[in-house]
ZADO-1210 file (C-alpha; in nm, 4 decimals, padded with zeros to 6 digits):
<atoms>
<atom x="01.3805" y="-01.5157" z="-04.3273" code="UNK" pos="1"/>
<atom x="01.3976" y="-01.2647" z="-04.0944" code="UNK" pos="2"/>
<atom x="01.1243" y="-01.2011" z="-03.8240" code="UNK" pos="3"/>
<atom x="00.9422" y="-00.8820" z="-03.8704" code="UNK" pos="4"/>
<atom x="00.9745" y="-00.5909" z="-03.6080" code="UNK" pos="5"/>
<atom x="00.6506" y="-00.4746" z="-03.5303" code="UNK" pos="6"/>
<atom x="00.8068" y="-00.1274" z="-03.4088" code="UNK" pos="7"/>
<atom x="00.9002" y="-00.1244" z="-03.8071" code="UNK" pos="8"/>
<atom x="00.5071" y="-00.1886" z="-03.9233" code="UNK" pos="9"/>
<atom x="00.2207" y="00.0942" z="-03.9693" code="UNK" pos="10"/>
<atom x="-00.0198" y="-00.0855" z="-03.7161" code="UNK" pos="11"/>
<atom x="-00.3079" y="00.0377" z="-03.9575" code="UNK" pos="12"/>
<atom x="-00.2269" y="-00.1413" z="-04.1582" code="UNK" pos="13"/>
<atom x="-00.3830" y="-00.4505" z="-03.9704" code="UNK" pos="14"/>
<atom x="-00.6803" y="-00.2281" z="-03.9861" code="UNK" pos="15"/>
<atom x="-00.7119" y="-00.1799" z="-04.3471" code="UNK" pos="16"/>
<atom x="-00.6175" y="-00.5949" z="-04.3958" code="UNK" pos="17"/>
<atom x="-00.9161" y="-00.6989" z="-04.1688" code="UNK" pos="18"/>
<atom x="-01.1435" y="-00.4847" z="-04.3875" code="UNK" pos="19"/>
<atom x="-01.0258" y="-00.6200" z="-04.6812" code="UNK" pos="20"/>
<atom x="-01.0100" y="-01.0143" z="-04.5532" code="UNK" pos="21"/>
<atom x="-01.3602" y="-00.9016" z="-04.4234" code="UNK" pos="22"/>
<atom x="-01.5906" y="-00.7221" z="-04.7431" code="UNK" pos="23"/>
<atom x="-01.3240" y="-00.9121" z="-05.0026" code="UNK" pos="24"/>
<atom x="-01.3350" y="-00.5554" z="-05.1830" code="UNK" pos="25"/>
<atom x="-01.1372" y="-00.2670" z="-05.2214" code="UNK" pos="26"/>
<atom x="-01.4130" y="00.0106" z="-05.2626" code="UNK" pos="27"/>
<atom x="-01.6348" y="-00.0876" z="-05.0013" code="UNK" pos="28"/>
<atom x="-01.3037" y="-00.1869" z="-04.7445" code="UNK" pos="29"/>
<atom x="-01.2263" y="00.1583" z="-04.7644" code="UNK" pos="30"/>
<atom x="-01.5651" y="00.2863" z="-04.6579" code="UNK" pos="31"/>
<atom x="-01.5201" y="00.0544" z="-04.3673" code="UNK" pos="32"/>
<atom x="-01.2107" y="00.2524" z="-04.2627" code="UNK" pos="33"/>
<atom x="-01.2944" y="00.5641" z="-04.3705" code="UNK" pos="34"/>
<atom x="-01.0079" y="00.6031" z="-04.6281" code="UNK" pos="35"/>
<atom x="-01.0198" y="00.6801" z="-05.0068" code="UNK" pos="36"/>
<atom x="-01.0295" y="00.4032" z="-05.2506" code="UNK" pos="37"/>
<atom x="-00.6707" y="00.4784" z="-05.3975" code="UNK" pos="38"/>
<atom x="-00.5479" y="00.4942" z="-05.0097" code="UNK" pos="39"/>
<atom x="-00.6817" y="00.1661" z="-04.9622" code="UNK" pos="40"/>
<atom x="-00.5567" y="-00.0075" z="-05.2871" code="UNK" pos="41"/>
<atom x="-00.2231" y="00.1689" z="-05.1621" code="UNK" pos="42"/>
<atom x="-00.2338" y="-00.0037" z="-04.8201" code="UNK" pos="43"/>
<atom x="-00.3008" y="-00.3092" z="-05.0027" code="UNK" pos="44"/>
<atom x="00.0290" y="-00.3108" z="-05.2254" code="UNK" pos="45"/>
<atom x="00.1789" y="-00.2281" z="-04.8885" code="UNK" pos="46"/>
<atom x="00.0184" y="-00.5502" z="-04.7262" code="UNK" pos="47"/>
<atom x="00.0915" y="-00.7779" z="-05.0514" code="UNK" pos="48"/>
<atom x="00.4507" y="-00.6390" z="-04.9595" code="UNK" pos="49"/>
<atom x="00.4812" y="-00.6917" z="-04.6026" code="UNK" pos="50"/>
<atom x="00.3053" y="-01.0487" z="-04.6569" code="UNK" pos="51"/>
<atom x="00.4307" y="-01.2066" z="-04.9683" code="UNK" pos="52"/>
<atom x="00.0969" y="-01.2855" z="-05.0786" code="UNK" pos="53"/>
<atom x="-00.1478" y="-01.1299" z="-05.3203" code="UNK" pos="54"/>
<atom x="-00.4071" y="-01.1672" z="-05.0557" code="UNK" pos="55"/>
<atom x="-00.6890" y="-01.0419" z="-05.3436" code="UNK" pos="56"/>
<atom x="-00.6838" y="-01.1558" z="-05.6721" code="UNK" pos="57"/>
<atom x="-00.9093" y="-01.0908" z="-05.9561" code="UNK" pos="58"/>
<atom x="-01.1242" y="-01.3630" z="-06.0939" code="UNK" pos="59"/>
<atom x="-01.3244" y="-01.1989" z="-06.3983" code="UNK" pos="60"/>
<atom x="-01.4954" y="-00.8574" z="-06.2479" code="UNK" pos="61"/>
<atom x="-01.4621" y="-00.9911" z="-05.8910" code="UNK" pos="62"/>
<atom x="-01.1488" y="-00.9725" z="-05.6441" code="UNK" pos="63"/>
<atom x="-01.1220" y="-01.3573" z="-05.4704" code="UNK" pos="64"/>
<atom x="-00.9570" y="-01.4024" z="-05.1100" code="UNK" pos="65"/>
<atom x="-00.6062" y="-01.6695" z="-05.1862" code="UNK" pos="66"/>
<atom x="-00.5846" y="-01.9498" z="-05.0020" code="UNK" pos="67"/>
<atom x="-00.3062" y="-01.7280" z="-04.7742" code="UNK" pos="68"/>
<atom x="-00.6061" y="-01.4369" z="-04.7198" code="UNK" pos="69"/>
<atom x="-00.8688" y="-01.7031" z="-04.6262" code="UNK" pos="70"/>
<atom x="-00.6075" y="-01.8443" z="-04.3409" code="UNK" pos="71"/>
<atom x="-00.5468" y="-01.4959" z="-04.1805" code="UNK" pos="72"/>
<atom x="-00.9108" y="-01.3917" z="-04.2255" code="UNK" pos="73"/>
<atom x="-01.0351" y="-01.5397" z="-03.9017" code="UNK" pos="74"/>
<atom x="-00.6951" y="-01.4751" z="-03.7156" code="UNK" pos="75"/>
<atom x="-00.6635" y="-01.0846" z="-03.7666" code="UNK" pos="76"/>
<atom x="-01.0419" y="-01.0317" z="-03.6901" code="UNK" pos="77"/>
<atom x="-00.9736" y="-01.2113" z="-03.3665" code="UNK" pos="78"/>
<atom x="-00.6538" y="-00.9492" z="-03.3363" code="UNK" pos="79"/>
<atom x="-00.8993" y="-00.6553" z="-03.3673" code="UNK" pos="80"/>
<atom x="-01.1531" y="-00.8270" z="-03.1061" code="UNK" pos="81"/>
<atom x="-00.8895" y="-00.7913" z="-02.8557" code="UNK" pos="82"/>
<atom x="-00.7907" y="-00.4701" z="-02.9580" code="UNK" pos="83"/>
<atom x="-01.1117" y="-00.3240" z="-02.9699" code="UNK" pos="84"/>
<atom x="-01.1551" y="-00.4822" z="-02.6146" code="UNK" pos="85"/>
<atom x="-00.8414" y="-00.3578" z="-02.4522" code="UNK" pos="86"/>
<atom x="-00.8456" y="00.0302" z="-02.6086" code="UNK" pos="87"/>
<atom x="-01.2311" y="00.0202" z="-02.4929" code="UNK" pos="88"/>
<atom x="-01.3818" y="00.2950" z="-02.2463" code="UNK" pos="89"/>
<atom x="-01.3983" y="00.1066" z="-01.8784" code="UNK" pos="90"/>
<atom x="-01.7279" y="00.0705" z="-01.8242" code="UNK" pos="91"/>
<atom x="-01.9334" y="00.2209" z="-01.5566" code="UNK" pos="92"/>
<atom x="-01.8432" y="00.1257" z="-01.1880" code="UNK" pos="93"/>
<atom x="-02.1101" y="-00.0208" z="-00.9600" code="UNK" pos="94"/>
<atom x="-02.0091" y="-00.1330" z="-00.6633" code="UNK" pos="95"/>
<atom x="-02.3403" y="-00.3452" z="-00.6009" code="UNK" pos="96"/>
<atom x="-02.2062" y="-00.5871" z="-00.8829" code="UNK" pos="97"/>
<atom x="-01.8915" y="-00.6000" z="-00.7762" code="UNK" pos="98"/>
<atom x="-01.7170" y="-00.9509" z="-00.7025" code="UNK" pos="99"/>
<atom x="-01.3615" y="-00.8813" z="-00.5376" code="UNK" pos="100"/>
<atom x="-01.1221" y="-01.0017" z="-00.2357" code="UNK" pos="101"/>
<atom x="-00.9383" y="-00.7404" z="-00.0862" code="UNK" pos="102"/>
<atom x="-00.6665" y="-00.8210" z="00.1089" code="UNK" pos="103"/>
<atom x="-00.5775" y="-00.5346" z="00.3989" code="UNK" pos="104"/>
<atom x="-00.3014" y="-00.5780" z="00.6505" code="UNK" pos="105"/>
<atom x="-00.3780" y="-00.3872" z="00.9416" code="UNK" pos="106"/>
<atom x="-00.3635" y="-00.4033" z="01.3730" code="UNK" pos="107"/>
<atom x="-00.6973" y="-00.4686" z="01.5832" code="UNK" pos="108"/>
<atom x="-00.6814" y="-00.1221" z="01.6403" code="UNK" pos="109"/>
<atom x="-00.7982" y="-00.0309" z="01.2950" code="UNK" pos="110"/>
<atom x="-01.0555" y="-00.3311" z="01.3382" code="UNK" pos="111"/>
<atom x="-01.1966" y="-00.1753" z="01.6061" code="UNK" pos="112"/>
<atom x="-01.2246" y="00.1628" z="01.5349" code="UNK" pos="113"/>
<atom x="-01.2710" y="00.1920" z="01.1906" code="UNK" pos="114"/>
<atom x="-01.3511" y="-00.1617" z="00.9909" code="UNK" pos="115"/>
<atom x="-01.5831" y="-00.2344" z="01.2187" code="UNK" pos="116"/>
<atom x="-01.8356" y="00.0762" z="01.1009" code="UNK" pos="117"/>
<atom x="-01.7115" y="00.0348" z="00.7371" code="UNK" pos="118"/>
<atom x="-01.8328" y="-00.3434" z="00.7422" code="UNK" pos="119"/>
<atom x="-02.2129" y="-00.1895" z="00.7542" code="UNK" pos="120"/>
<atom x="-02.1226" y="00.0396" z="00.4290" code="UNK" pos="121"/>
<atom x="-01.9611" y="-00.2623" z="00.2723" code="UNK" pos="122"/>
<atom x="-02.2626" y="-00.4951" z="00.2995" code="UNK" pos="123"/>
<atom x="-02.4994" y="-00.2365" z="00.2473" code="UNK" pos="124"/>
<atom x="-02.3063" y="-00.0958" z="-00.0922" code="UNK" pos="125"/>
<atom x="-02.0964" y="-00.4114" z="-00.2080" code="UNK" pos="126"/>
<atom x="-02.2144" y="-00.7318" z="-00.0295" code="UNK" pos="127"/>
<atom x="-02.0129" y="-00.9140" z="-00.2851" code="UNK" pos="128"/>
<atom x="-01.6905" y="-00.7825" z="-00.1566" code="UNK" pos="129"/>
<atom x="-01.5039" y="-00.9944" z="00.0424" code="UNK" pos="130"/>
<atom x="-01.2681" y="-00.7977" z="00.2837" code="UNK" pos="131"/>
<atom x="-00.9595" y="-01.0417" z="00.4604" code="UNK" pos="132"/>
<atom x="-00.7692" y="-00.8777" z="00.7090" code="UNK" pos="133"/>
<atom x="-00.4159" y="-00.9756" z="00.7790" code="UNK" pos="134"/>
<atom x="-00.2088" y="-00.8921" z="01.1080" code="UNK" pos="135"/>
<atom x="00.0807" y="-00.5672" z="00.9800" code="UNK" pos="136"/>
<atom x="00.3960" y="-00.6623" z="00.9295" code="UNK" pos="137"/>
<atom x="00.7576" y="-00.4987" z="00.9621" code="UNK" pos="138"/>
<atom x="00.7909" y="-00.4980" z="00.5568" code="UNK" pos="139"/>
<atom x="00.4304" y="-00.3960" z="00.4586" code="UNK" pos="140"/>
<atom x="00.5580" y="-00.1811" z="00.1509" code="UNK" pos="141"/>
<atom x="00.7166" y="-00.4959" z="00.0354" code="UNK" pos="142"/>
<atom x="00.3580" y="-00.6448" z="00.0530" code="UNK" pos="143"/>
<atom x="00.2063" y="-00.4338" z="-00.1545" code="UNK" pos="144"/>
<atom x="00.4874" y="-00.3711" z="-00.4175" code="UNK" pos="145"/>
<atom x="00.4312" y="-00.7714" z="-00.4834" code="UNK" pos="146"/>
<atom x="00.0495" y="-00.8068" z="-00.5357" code="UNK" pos="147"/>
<atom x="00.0492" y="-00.9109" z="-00.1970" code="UNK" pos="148"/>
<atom x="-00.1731" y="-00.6834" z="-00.0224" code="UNK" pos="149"/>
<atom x="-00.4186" y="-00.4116" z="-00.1888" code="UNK" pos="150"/>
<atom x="-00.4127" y="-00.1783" z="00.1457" code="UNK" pos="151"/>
<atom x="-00.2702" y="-00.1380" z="00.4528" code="UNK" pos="152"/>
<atom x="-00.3385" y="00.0787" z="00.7136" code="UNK" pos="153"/>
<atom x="-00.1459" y="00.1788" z="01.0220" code="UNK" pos="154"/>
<atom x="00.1068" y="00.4405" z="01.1595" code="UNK" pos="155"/>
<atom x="00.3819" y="00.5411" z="00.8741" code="UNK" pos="156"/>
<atom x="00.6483" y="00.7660" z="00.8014" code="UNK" pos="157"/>
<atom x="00.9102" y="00.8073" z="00.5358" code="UNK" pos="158"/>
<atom x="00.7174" y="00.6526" z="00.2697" code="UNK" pos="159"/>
<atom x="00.8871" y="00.5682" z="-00.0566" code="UNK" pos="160"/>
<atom x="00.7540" y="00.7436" z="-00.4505" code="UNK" pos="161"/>
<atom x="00.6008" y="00.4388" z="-00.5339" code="UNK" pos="162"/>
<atom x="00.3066" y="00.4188" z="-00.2406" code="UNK" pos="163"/>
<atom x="00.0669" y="00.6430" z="-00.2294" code="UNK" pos="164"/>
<atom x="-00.1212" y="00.7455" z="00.0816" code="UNK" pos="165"/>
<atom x="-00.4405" y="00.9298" z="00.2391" code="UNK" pos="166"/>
<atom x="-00.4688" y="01.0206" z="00.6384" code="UNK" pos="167"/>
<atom x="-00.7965" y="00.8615" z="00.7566" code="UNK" pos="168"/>
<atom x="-00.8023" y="01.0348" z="01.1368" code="UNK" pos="169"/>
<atom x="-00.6451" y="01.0982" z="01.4612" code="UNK" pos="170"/>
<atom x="-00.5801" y="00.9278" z="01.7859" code="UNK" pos="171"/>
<atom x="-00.3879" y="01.0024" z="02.0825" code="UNK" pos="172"/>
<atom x="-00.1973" y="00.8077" z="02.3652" code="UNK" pos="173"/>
<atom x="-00.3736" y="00.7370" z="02.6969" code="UNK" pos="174"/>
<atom x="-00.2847" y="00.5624" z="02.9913" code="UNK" pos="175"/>
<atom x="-00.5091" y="00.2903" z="03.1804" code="UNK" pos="176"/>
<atom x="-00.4495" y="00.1463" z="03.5131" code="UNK" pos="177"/>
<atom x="-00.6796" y="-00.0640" z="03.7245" code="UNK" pos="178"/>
<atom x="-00.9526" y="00.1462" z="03.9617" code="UNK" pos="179"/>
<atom x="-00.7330" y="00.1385" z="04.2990" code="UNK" pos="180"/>
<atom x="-00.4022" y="00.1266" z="04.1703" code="UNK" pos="181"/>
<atom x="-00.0982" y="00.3151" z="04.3705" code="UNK" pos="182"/>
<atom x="-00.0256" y="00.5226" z="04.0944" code="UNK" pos="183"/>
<atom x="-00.3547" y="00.7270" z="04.1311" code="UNK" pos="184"/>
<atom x="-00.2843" y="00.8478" z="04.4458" code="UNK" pos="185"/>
<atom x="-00.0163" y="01.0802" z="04.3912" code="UNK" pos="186"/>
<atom x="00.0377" y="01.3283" z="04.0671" code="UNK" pos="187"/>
<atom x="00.1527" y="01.0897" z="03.7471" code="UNK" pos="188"/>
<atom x="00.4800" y="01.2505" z="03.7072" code="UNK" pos="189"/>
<atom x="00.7524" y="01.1545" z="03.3985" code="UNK" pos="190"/>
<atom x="00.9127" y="00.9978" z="03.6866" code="UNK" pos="191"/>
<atom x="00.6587" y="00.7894" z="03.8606" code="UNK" pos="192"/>
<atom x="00.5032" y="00.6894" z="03.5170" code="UNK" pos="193"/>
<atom x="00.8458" y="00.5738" z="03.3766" code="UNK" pos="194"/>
<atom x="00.9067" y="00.3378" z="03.7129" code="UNK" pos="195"/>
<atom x="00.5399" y="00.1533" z="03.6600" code="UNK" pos="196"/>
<atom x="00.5246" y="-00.1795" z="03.5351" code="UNK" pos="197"/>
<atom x="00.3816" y="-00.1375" z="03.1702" code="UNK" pos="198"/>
<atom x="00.2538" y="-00.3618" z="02.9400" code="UNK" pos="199"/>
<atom x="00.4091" y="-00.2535" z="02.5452" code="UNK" pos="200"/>
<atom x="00.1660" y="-00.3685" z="02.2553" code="UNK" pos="201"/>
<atom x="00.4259" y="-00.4262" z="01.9774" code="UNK" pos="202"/>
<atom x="00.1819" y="-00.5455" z="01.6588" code="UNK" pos="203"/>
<atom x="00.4637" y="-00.5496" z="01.3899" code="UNK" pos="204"/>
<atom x="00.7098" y="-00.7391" z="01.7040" code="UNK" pos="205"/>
<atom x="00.9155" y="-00.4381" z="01.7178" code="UNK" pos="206"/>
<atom x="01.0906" y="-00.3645" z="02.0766" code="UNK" pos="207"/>
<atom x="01.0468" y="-00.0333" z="02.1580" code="UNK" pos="208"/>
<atom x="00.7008" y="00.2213" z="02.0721" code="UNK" pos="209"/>
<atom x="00.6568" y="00.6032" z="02.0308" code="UNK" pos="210"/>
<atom x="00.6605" y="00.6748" z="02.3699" code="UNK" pos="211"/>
<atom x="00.9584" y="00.4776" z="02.4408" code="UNK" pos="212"/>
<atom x="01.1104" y="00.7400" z="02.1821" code="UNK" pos="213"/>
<atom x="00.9937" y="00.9963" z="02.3753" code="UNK" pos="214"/>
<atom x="01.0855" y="00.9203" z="02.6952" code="UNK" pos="215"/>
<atom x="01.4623" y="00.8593" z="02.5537" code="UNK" pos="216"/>
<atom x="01.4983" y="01.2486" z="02.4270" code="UNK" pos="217"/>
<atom x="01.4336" y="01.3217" z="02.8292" code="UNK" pos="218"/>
<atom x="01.6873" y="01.0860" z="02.9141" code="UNK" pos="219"/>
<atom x="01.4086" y="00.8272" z="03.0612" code="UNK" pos="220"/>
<atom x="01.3415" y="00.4923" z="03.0278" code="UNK" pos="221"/>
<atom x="01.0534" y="00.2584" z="03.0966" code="UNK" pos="222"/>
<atom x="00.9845" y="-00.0566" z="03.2894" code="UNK" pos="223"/>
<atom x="00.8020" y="-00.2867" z="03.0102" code="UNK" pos="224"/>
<atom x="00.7567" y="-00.6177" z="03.1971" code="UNK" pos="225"/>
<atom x="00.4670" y="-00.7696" z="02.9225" code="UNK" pos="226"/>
<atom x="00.4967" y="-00.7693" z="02.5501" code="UNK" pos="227"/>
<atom x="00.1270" y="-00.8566" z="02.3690" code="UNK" pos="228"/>
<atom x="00.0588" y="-00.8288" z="01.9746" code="UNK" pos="229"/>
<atom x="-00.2618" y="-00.6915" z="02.0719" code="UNK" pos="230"/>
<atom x="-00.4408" y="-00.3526" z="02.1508" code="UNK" pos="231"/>
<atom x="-00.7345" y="-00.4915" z="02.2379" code="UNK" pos="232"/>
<atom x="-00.6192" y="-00.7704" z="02.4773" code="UNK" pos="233"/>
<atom x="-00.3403" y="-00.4967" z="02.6734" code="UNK" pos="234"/>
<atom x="-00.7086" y="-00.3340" z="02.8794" code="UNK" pos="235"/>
<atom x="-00.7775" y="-00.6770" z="02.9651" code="UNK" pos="236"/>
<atom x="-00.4264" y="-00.7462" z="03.0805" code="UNK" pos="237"/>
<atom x="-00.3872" y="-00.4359" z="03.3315" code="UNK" pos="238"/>
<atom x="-00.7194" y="-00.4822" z="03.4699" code="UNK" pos="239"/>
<atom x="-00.6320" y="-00.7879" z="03.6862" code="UNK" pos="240"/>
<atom x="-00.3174" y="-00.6274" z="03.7510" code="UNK" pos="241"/>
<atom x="-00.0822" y="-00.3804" z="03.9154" code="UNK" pos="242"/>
<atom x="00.0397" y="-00.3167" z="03.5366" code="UNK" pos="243"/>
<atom x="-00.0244" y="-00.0083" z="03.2946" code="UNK" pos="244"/>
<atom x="-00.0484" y="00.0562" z="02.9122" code="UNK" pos="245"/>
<atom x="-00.0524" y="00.3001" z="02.7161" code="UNK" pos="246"/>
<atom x="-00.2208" y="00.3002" z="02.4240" code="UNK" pos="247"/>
<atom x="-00.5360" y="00.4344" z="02.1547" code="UNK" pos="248"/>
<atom x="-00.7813" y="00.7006" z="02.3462" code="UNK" pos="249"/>
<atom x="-01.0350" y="00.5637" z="02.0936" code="UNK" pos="250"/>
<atom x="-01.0214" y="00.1980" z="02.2646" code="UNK" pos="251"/>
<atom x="-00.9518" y="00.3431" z="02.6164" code="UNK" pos="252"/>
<atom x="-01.2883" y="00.5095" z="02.5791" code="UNK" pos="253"/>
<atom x="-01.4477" y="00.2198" z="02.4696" code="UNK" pos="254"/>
<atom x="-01.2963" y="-00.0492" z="02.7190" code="UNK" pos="255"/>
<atom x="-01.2363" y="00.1611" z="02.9961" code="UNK" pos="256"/>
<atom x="-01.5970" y="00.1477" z="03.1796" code="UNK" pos="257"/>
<atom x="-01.6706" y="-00.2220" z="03.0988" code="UNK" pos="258"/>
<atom x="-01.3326" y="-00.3266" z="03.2862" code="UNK" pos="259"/>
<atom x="-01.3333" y="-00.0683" z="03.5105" code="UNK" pos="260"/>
<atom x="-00.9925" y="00.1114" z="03.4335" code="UNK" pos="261"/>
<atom x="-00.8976" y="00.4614" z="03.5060" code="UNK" pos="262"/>
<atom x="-00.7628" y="00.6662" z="03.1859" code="UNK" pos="263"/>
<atom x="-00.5092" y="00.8682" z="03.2893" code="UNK" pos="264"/>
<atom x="-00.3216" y="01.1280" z="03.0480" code="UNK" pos="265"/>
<atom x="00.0587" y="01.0349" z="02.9808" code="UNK" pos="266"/>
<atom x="00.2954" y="01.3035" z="03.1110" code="UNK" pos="267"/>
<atom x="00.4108" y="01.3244" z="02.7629" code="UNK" pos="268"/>
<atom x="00.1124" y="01.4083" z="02.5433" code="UNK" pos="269"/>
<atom x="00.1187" y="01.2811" z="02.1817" code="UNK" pos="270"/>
<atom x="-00.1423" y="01.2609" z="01.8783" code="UNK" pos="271"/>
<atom x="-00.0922" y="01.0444" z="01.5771" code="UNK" pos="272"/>
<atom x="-00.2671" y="01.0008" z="01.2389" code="UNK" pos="273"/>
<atom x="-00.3417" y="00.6868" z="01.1325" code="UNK" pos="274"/>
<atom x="-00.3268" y="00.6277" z="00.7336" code="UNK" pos="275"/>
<atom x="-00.4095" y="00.3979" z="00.4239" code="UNK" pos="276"/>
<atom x="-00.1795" y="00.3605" z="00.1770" code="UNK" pos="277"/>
<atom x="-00.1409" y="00.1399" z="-00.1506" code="UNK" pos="278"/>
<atom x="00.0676" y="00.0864" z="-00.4356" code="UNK" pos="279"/>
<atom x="00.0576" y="00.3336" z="-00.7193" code="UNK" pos="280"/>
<atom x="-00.0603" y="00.1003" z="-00.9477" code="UNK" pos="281"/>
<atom x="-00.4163" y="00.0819" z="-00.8268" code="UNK" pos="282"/>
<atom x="-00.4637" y="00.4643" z="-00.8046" code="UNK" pos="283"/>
<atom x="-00.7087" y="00.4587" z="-01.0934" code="UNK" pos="284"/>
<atom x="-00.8513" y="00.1506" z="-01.0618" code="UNK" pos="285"/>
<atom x="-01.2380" y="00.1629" z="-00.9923" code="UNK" pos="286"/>
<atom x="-01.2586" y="-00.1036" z="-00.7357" code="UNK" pos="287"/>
<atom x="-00.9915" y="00.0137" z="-00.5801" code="UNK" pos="288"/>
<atom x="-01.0416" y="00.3748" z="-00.5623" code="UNK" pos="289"/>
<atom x="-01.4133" y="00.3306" z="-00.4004" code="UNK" pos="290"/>
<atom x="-01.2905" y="00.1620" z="-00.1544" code="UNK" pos="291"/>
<atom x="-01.0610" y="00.3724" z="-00.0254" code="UNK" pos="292"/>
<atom x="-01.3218" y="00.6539" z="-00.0832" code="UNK" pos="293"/>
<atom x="-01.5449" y="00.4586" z="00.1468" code="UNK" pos="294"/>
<atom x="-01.2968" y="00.4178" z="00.3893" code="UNK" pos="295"/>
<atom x="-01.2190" y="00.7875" z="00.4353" code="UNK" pos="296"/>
<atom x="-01.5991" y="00.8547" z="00.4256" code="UNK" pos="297"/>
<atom x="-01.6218" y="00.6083" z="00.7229" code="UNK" pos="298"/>
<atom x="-01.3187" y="00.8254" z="00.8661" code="UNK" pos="299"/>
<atom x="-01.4161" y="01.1006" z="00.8805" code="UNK" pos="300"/>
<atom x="-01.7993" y="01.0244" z="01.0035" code="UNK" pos="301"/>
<atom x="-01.5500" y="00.8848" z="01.3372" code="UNK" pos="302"/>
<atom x="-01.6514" y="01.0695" z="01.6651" code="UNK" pos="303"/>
<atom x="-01.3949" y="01.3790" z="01.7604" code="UNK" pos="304"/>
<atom x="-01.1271" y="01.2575" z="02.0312" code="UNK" pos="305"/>
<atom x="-01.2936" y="01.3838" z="02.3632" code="UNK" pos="306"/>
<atom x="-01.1145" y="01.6233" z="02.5487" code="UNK" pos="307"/>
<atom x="-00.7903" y="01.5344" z="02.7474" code="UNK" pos="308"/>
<atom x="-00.9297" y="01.3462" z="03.0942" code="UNK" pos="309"/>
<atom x="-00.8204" y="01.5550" z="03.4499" code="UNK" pos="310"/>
<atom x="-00.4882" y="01.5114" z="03.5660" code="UNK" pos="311"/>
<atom x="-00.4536" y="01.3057" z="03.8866" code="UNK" pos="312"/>
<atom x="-00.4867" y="01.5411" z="04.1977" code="UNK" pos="313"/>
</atoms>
């Protein structure tokens, strides 16, 4: 016997054969389903067709369930169950019930400026949620494509059809040097700031940064004598030093006065807009859509980047 191709089967018909297997009746089946009697006792021949059996048989004025019917009874109504379940309305979202791990890669710059509001929002909205933070990496795409990561957040260009994104805010390059370093006695020209000794924060291990970029199209290069993984540590680095780093005005502004570091401006100014992006497959997924609404509300209740500090005299 050959197996039966589903694609070749009117899937209504399961419909019609639970009602049946169900009221054991042909008139009141079809009020079940909503069909005429004759359509019903049409779908029927169709089913004793498909199946081989007589599923119904009459026994004086009544129809009886065969021993085949009685078998497939239970098994079919379990078919619906699911069907019923799966081609069901989602139910409302409330993100007070919700029970979830969501796994972020991200750099301790985003922990500091922006997960570190959002964590009031999440206990206050979802203190279920469980949020676990992972270090970036070089392929984070690759993360999410497998399941690997539900978010990741960062500095990205170039990204492919399949992840979607949303810009969260801006931040800007500064430069911080020790109170009393050389450097802040003269004008910080391209020149002078290429030749100091500077510390490059490369979170995804990657040799070179933006500004190394930028210095290149003027035909400059950099000193970088320290390589860390972290923003946070680099202010705590140059302050006990004759080094400098550039990095987030957002962190400058917060480190600066507690480690007593200047903030200089870079001679080469440049803004950047940090982002969260996502596979496509959870853009309409609930859980997954309110928190990235609740991210971008955090966002955007971030303070403005203050204006651009004095240049050295």
């Amino acid at each position: 016997m050959h197996p039966v191709q589903l694609s070749s089967i009117d899937t209504n018909l399961l419909v019609v054969l639970d009602a049946l297997l169900q009221e054991g009746h042909v008139g009141r089946a079809s009020k079940r389903v909503a069909l005429s009697p004759s359509a019903t006792s049409h779908a029927l021949a169709r089913l004793r067709e498909l199946l081989g059996d007589e599923l119904l048989v009459r026994a004086g004025r009544q129809l009886v369930l065969t021993p085949r019917a009685i078998a497939l009874a239970p098994q079919v109504r379990q078919l619906m169950e699911q069907m019923e379940r799966i081609l069901r309305p989602a139910e409302s979202f409330h993100p007070a019930k919700l029970e979830h791990t969501f796994r972020v890669l991200t750099t301790d710059h985003i922990e500091f400026v922006l997960l570190r509001p959002l964590d009031r929002f999440l206990t206050d909205e979802a203190p279920r949620v469980i949020l676990h933070n992972r270090p970036m990496v070089p392929d984070a795409v690759e993360e999410l494509r497998g399941g690997r990561a539900d978010l990741a957040f960062g500095v990205f260009t170039d990204l492919p059809d399949d992840i979607s994104s949303q810009e969260l805010f801006k931040d800007r390059f500064v430069t911080l040097v020790r109170e009393g370093h050389p450097v802040l006695a003269r004008p910080l020209t391209l020149k002078r700031f290429a030749e100091l000794d500077h510390v490059l924060v490369a979170p995804r291990g990657t040799a070179t940064s933006r500004m190394d970029l930028l210095l290149a199209e003027r035909n400059l290069k950099r000193r970088v004598v320290r390589t860390l993984g972290s923003f946070l540590s680099a202010p705590f680095f140059v302050a006990q030093s004759d080094h400098a780093v550039t990095l987030s005005a957002r962190i400058a502004d917060a480190l600066a006065p507690l480690l007593g570091l200047r903030v200089l401006e870079p001679p080469i100014a440049y803004e950047y807009t940090l982002t969260q992006i996502w596979h496509r497959r959870w853009d309409a997924d609930p859980a997954h859509a309110w928190l990235r609404q609740l991210t971008a509300r955090v966002a955007s209740g971030l303070p403005a980047l203050r204006p651009k500090a004095a240049k050295l005299p």
